[in-house]
N, C-alpha and C positions, 0 to 999 in steps of 0.2 A: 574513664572516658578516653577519647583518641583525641587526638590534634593532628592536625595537616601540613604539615612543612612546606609542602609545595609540590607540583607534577603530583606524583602517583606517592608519595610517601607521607606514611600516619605512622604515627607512636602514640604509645598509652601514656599517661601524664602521668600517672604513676613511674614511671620509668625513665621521667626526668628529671638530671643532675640541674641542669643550669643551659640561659643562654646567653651567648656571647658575641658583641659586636665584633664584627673582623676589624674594622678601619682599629678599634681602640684597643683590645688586645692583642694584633699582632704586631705589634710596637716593641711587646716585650718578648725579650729573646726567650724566656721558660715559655712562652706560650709556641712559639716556633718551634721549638725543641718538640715538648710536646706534640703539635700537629705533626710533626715530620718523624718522630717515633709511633705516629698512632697508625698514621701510611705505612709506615715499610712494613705494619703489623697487620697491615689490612682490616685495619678497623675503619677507615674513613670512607662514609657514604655519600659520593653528589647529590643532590637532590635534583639538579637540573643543570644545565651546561650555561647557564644565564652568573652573569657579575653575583660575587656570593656576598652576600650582607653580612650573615650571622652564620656561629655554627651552633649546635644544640649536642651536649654530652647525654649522655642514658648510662642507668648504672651498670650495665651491663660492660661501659667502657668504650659503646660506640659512638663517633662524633658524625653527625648528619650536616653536610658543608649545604646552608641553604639562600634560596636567593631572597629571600622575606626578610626584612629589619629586625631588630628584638621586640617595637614597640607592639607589630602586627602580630608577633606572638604572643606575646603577652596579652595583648587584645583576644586573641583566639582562643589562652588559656583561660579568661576571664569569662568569656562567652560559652565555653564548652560548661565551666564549672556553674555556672547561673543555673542550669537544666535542672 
């Protein structure tokens, strides 16, 4: 199944790692590290130019920076998976 990040961007739920509140993980400096090694590697996708809530990993190693909560996602994976 797809899920909606936000704007114009879906991923298959199969292809999702994890997702992650900004305000609460980027406290930690591995997680900065992280974001700022995935950029210079061009793996990091905006999803919209709007305040970013969460990011979403895929195993593939891309992170989707999105402006939707975790809760919304998880609501929406919850929702896709009901079908």
């Amino acid at each position: 199944m797809y899920l909606h990040l936000g704007q114009n961007t879906v991923v298959t739920t199969q292809e999702i790692i994890g997702f992650f509140d900004m305000d609460n993980t980027t406290v930690s400096k591995t997680t900065r590290d992280f974001l700022s090694g995935a950029e210079r590697e061009g793996r990091v996708r905006y999803v919209s130019y709007d305040l970013p809530k969460s990011f979403v990993l895929t195993k593939d190693k891309t992170v989707y920076i999105s402006p939707l909560s975790v809760p919304t996602l998880i609501g929406r994976t919850e929702k896709v998976q009901s079908f």
